[in-house]
C-alpha positions as CSV (number, residue, x, y, z in Angstrom):
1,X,-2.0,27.7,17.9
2,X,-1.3,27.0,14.4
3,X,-2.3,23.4,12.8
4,X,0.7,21.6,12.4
5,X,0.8,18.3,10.9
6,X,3.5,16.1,10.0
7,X,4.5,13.0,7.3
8,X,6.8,10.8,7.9
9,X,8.3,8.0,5.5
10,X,10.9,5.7,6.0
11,X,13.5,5.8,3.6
12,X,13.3,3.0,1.5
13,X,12.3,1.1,4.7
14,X,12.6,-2.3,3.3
15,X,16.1,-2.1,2.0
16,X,17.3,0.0,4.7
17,X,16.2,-3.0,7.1
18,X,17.8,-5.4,5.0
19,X,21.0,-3.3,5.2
20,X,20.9,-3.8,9.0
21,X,21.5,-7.1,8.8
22,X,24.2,-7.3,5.9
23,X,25.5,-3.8,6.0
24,X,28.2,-4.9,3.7
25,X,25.9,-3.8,0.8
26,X,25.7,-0.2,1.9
27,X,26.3,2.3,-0.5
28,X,25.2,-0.8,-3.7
29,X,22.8,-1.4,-5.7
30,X,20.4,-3.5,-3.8
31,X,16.5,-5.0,-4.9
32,X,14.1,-5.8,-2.4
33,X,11.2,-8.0,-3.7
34,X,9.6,-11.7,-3.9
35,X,9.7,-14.2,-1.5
36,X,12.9,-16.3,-0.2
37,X,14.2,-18.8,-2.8
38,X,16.4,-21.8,-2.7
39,X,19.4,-19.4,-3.8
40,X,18.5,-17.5,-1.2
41,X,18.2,-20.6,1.6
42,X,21.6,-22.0,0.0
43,X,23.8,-18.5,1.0
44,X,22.1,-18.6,4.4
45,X,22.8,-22.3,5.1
46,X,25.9,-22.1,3.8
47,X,26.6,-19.4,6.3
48,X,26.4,-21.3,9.4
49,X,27.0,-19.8,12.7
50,X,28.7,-17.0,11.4
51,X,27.0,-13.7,11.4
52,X,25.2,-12.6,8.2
53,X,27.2,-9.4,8.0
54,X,30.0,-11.7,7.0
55,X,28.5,-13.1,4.2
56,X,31.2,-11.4,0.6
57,X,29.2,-9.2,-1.2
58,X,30.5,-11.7,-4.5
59,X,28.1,-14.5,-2.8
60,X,25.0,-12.5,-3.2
61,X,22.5,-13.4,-6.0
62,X,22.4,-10.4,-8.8
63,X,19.3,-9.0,-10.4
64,X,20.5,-10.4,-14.1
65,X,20.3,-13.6,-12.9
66,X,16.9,-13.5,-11.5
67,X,13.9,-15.5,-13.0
68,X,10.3,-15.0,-12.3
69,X,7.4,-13.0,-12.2
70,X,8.0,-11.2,-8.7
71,X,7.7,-6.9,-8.1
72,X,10.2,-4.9,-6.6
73,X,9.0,-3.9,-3.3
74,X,11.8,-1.1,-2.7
75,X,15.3,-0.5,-3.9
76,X,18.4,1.3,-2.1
77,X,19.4,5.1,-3.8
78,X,22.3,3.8,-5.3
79,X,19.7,0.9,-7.1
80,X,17.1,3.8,-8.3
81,X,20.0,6.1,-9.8
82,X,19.2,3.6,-12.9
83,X,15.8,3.5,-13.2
84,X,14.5,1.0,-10.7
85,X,11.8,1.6,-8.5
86,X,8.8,0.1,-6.6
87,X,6.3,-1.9,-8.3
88,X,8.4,-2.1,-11.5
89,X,8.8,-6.2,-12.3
90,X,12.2,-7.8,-11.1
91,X,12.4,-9.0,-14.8
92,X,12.3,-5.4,-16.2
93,X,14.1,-3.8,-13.5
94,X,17.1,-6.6,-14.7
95,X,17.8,-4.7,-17.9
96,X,18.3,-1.9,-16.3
97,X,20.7,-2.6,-13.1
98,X,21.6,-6.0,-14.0
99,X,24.6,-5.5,-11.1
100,X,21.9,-5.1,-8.8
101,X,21.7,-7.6,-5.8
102,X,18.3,-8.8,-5.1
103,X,16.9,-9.8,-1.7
104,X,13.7,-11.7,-0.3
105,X,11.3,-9.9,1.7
106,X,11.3,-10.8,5.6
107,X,8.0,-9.7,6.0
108,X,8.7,-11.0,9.9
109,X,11.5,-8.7,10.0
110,X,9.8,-5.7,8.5
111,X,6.8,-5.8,11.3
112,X,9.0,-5.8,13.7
113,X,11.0,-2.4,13.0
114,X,7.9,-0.8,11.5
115,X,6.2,-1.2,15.4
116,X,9.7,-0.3,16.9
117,X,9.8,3.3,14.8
118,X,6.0,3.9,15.4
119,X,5.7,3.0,19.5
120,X,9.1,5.6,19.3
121,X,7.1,8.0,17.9
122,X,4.2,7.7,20.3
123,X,6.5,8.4,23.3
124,X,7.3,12.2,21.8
125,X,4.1,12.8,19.9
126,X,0.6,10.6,20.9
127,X,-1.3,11.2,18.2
128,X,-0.2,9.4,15.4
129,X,-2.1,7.9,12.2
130,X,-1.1,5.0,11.3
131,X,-0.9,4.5,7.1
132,X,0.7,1.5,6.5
133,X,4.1,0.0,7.3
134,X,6.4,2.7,6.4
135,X,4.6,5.9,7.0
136,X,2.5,7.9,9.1
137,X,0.8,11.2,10.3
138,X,1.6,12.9,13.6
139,X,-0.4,15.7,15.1
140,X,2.8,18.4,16.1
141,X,0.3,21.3,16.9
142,X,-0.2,20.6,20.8
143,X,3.5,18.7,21.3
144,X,6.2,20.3,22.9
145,X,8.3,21.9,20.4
146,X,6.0,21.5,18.1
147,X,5.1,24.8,16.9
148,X,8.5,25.7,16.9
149,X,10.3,26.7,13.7
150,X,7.5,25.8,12.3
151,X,7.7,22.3,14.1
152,X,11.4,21.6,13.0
153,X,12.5,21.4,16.6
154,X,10.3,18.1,16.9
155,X,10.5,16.4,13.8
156,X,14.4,16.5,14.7
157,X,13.9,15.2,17.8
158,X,11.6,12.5,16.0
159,X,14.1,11.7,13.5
160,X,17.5,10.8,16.3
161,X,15.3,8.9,18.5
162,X,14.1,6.8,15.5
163,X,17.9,6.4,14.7
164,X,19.0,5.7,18.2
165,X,16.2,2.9,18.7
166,X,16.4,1.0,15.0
167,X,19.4,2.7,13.1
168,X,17.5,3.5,10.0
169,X,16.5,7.1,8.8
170,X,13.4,8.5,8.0
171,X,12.0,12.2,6.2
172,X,9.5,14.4,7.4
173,X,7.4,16.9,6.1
174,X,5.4,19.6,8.3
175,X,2.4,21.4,7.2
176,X,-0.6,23.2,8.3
177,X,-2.4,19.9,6.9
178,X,-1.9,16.4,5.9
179,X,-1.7,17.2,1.9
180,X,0.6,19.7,2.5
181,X,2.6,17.2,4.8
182,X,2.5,14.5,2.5
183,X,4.1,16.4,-0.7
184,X,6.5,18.0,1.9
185,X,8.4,14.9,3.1
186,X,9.0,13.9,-0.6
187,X,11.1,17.3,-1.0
188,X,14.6,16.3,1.3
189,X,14.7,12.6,0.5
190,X,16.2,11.1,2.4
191,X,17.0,11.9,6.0
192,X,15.4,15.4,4.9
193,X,13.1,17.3,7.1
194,X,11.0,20.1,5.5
195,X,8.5,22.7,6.7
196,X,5.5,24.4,4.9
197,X,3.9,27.3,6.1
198,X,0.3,28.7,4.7
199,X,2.6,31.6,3.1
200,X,4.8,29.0,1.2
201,X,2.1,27.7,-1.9
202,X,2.9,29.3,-4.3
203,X,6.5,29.1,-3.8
204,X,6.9,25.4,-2.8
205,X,3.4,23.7,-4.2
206,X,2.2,25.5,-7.4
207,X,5.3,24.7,-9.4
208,X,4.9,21.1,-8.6
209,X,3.4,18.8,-11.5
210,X,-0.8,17.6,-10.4
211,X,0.7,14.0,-10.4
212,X,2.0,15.1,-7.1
213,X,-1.0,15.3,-5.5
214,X,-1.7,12.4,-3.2
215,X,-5.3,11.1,-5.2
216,X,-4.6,12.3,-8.6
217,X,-3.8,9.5,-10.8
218,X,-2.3,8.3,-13.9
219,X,-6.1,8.8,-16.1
220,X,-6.7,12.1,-14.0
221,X,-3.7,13.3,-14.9
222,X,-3.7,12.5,-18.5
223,X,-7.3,14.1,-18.6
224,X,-5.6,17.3,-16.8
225,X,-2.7,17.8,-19.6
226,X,-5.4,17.0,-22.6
227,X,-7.4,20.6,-20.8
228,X,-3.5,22.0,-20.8
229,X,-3.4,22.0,-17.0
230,X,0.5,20.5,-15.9
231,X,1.0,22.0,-12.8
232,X,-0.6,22.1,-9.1
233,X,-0.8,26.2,-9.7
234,X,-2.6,25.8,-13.5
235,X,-5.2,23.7,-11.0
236,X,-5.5,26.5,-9.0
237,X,-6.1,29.1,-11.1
238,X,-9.4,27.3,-12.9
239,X,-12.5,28.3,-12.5
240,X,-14.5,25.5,-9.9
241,X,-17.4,25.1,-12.4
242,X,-14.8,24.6,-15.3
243,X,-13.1,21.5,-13.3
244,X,-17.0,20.1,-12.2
245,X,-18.2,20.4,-15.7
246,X,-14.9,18.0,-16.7
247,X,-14.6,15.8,-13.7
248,X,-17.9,15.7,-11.9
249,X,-18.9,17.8,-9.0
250,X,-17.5,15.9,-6.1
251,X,-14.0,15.5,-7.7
252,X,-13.9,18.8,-9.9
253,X,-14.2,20.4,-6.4
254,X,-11.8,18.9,-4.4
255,X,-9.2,19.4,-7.0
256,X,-9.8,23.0,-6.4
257,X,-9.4,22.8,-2.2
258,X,-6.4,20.6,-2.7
259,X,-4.5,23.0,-5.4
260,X,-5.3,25.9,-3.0
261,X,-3.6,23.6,0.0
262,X,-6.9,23.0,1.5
263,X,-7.5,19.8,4.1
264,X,-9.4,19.6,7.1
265,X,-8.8,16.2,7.7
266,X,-8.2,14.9,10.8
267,X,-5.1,12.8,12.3
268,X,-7.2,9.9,13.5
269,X,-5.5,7.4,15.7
270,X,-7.5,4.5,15.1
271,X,-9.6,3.5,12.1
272,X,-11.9,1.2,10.4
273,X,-10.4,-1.2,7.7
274,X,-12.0,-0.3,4.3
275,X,-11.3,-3.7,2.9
276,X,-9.1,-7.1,3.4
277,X,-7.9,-8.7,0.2
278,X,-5.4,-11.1,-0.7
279,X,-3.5,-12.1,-4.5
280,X,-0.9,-14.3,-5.7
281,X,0.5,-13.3,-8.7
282,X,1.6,-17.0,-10.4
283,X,4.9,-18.1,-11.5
284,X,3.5,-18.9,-15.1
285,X,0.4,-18.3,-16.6
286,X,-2.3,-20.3,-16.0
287,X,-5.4,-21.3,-17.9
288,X,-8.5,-22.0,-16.6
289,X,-9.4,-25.1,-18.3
290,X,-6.2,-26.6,-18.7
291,X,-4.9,-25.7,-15.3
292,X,-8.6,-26.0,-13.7
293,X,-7.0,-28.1,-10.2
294,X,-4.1,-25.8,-9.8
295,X,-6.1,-22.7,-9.9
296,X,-8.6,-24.1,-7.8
297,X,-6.2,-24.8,-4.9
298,X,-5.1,-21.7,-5.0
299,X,-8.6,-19.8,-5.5
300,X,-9.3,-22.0,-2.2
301,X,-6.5,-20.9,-0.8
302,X,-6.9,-17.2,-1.2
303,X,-10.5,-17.1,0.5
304,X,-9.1,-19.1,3.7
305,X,-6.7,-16.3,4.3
306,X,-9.4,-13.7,3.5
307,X,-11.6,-15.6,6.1
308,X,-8.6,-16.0,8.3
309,X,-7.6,-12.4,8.3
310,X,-11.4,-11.4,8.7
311,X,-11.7,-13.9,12.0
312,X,-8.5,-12.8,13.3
313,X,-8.5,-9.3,13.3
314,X,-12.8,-9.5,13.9
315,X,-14.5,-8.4,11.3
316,X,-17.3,-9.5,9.1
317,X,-17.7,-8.7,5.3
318,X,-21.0,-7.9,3.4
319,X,-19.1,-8.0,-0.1
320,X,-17.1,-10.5,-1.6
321,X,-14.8,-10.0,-4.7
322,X,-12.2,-11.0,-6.9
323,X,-9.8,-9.7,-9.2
324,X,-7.7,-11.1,-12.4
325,X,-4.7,-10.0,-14.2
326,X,-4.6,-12.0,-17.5
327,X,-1.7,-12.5,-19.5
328,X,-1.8,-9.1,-21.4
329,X,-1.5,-7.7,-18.2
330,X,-5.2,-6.0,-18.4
331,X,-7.0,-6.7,-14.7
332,X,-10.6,-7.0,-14.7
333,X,-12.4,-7.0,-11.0
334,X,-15.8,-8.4,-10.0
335,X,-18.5,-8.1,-6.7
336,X,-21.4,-9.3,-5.2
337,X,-23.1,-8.0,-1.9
338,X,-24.5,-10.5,0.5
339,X,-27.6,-10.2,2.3
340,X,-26.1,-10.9,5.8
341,X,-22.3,-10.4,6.6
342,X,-19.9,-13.5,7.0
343,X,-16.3,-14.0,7.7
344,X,-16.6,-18.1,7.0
345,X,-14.3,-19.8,4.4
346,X,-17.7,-21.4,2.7
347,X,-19.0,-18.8,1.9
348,X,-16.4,-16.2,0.6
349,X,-15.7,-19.0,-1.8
350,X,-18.8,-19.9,-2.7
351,X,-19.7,-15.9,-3.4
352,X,-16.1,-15.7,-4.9
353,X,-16.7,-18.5,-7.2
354,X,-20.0,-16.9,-8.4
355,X,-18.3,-13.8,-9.2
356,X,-15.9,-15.7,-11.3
357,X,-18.4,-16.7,-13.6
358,X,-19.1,-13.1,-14.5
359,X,-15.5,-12.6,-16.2
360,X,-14.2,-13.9,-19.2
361,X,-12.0,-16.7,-18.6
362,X,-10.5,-17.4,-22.5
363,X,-7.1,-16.0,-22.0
364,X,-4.4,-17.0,-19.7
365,X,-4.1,-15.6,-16.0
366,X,-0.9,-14.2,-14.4
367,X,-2.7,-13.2,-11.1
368,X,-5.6,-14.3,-8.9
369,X,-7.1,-12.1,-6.0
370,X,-9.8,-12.1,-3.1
371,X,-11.3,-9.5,-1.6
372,X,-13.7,-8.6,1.2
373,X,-15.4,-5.0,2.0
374,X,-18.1,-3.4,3.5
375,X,-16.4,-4.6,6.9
376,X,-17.9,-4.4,10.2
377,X,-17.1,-5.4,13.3
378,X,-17.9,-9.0,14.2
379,X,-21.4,-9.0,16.8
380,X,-21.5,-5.5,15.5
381,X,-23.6,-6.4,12.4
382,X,-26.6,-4.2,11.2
383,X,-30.2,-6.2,10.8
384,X,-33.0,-4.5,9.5
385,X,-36.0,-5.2,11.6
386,X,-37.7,-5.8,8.3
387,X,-35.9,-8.6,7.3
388,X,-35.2,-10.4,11.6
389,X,-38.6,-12.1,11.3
390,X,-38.4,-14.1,8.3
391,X,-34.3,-15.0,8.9
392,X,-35.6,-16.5,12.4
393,X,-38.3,-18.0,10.9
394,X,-36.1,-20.4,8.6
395,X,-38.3,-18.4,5.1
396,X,-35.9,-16.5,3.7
397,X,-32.2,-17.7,2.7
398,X,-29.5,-15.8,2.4
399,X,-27.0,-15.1,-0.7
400,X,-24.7,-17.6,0.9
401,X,-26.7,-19.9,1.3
402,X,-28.2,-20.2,-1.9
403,X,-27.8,-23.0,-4.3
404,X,-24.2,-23.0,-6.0
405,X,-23.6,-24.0,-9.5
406,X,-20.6,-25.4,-11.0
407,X,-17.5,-24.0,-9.6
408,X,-15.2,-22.9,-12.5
409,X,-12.4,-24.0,-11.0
């Protein structure tokens, strides 16, 4: 049998489940970002028992009108036609499509539909990889219909029974692997379904800018134009030793697999979180002396829901982090490993707070994050035999448990 993997992404999956509830907006310029405000509580409680979808488009709260430093999280087709697009700040994005209507994220509501469309899935096809809310991989090579028209019969399937069960549309790509089936569901977006064979590189791939390459970033791919290489097919015709000697051996050669559409990887069902973080980004800048309490509440606050998360889902951490943004928007991250794992509040921010004091903290700070990694699960913890005597015997303290100096804030 041939390998035949497939991608599937929700079309703008936040919006299109906000569009559920108040499909009045269809076909406009909707925003989907930042949590619910009191605008946002006043046009529900002014509502009352009637149903949202009755709610006139006029009483909606428009993009110009918005104040504050939240993200777009997603934006409907008619929204991105001017500009707007994920990530981009509400702010920004309000020069653009003033006209736009903006809407909270229901993070509740958003769980909910992302499990309905993915347990839907499961019922055709088993093995799925899960990649986040929106998106996944799906094994086609062993499904029924899946190897036919080079898996288009399924992914059809796929696609109505995901409409039946939620309503909202989805694209997919198929491929002999998952790069392949990752660049192929952004061709027919949305509701698009596309199909890559082996045969179909240089056709469908080569002409495609690097950028498109799921792992290529924005410094990779300014590095790639400076050496005159634009497109996925310039990549492929380099010589490997010419793209090691300019981006180190382990990446200068997988830039050559991936340009020639190669990727064994696997679609694995279940895997090991690499990390837990969480951030806040603030609603004005803060500094840390003159704003010393407030940050420190919410420094606290951050590594209790990093512990939280850790103890809920069970897992242990061996490095604790943070991250700034400061008010020229330049982010600067810090580390430290810990001799034994933890998942307790105490001591992610008492590691957290020593890390702080490893950054420069003279200019203002528009965002605060914590971050936990090298995970394990909890009971499931590595001890070196080495080290088992001396921690029983009371001789040797840990990283955690060593003294603390003065908290910054």
């Amino acid at each position: 049998m041939l390998r035949r993997i497939a991608h599937l992404d929700m079309d703008a999956f936040f919006a299109s489940v906000e569009l559920l509830r108040y499909p009045q907006l269809k076909g406009l310029p909707v925003v989907i970002g930042g949590g619910r405000r009191t605008v946002d509580e006043a046009l529900l409680a002014a509502q009352g028992e009637r149903a949202l979808r009755f709610i006139p488009v006029a009483d909606f709260p428009l993009l110009k009108d918005y104040v504050g430093r939240g993200v777009i999280t997603t934006a409907t087709y008619a929204a991105r036609q001017f500009g707007v697009g994920s990530a981009m700040g509400m702010m920004k994005a309000a020069n653009l499509c003033p006209q736009a209507i903006v809407l909270p994220v229901d993070f509740d509501e958003i769980r909910n539909y992302s499990r309905l469309f993915k347990s839907t899935i499961t019922e055709i096809a088993p093995l799925m990889q899960d990649r986040g809310v929106d998106e996944v991989y799906i094994d086609f090579t062993e499904v029924p219909g899946g190897q036919r028209e080079g898996g288009q019969v399924l992914a059809r399937l796929i696609q109505k029974s995901i409409f039946d069960k939620t309503g909202l549309t989805c694209s997919i790509g198929v491929a002999p692997n998952k790069l392949l089936a990752k660049m192929a569901s952004e061709f027919q977006k949305p509701k698009g379904i596309s199909i890559v064979h082996e045969a179909d590189l240089q056709a469908l791939v080569w002409p495609l800018a690097c950028r498109k390459i799921n792992g290529i970033g924005p410094k990779a791919d300014e590095k790639l134009a400076r050496l005159n290489i634009h497109t996925i097919g310039e990549l492929a015709a380099q010589d490997p030793a010419f793209l090691i000697a300019h981006f180190g051996k382990a990446t200068g050669a997988w830039m050559h697999e991936i340009a020639w559409g190669r990727d064994d990887r696997p679609v694995v069902t279940e895997s090991e979180p690499v990390s837990m973080s969480r951030e806040t980004t603030f609603d004005r800048d803060l500094h840390a002396v003159r704003d010393k309490a407030e940050l420190g509440a919410i420094f606290t606050r951050l590594c209790e829901q990093v512990a939280g998360d850790l103890q809920r889902k069970g897992y242990v951490a061996k490095t604790i982090g943070i991250k700034l943004r400061y008010d020229d928007f330049k982010s600067v991250t810090r580390d430290q490993t810990l001799e034994q794992f933890t998942a307790d509040t105490k001591s992610i921010r008492k590691i957290a707070g020593l890390c702080l004091k490893r950054v420069p903290l003279d200019k203002r700070l528009r965002l605060l994050g914590v971050r936990a990694a090298t995970l394990v699960k909890a009971g499931e913890e590595p001890i070196y035999e080495q080290n088992r005597a001396l921690l029983q015997s009371g001789r040797v303290q840990t990283v955690t448990e060593s003294t603390a100096t003065d908290q910054l804030f």
